[in-house]
C-alpha positions in Angstrom: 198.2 5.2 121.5 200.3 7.8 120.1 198.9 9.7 117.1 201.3 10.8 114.1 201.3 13.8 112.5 200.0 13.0 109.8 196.6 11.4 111.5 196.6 14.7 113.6 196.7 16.9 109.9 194.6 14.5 108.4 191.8 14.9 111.1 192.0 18.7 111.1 191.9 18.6 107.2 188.5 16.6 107.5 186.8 19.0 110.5 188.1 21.8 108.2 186.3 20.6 105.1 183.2 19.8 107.4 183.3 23.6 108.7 183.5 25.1 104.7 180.3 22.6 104.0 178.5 23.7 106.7 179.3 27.6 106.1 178.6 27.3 102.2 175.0 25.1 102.1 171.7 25.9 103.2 171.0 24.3 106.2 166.8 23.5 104.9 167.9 22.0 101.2 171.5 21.7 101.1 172.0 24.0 98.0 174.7 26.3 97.4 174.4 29.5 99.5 175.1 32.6 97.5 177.2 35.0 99.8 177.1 39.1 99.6 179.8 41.3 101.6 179.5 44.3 101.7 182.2 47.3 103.5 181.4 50.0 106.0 184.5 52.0 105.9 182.7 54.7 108.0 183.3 51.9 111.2 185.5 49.5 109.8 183.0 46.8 109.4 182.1 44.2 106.7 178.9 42.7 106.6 178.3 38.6 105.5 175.3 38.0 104.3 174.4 34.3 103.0 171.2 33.5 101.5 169.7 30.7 99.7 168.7 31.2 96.2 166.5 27.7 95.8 164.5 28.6 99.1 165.0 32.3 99.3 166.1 32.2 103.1 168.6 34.4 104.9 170.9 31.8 106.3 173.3 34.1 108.1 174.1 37.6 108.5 177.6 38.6 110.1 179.2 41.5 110.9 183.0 41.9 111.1 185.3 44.2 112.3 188.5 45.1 110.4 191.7 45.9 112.6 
């Protein structure tokens, strides 16, 4: 079965909106994460930091290098 374009941008919408939920909510409680960034211009890096403010857990910490 061939799929339209509109199925095929209509999937990818969904799997998009499943990524942001997944990035933005605690993975214990499901509450809003609150996220911190914060620049290293000495190396070119930013650092992601996400943490929970119901359960007080560090859900992720990411660093990322600017080109």
């Amino acid at each position: 079965m061939k799929r339209s374009k509109t199925d095929f941008n209509s999937t990818a919408d969904h799997r998009h909106q499943a990524f942001v939920q997944m990035q933005n909510t605690c993975p214990l409680c499901n509450s809003q994460l609150t996220i911190r960034v914060e620049s290293y211009l000495e190396d070119y890096t930013l650092r992601e930091e996400a943490t929970c403010p119901k359960c007080q857990v560090l859900a992720r910490v990411k660093d990322h290098k600017m080109h």
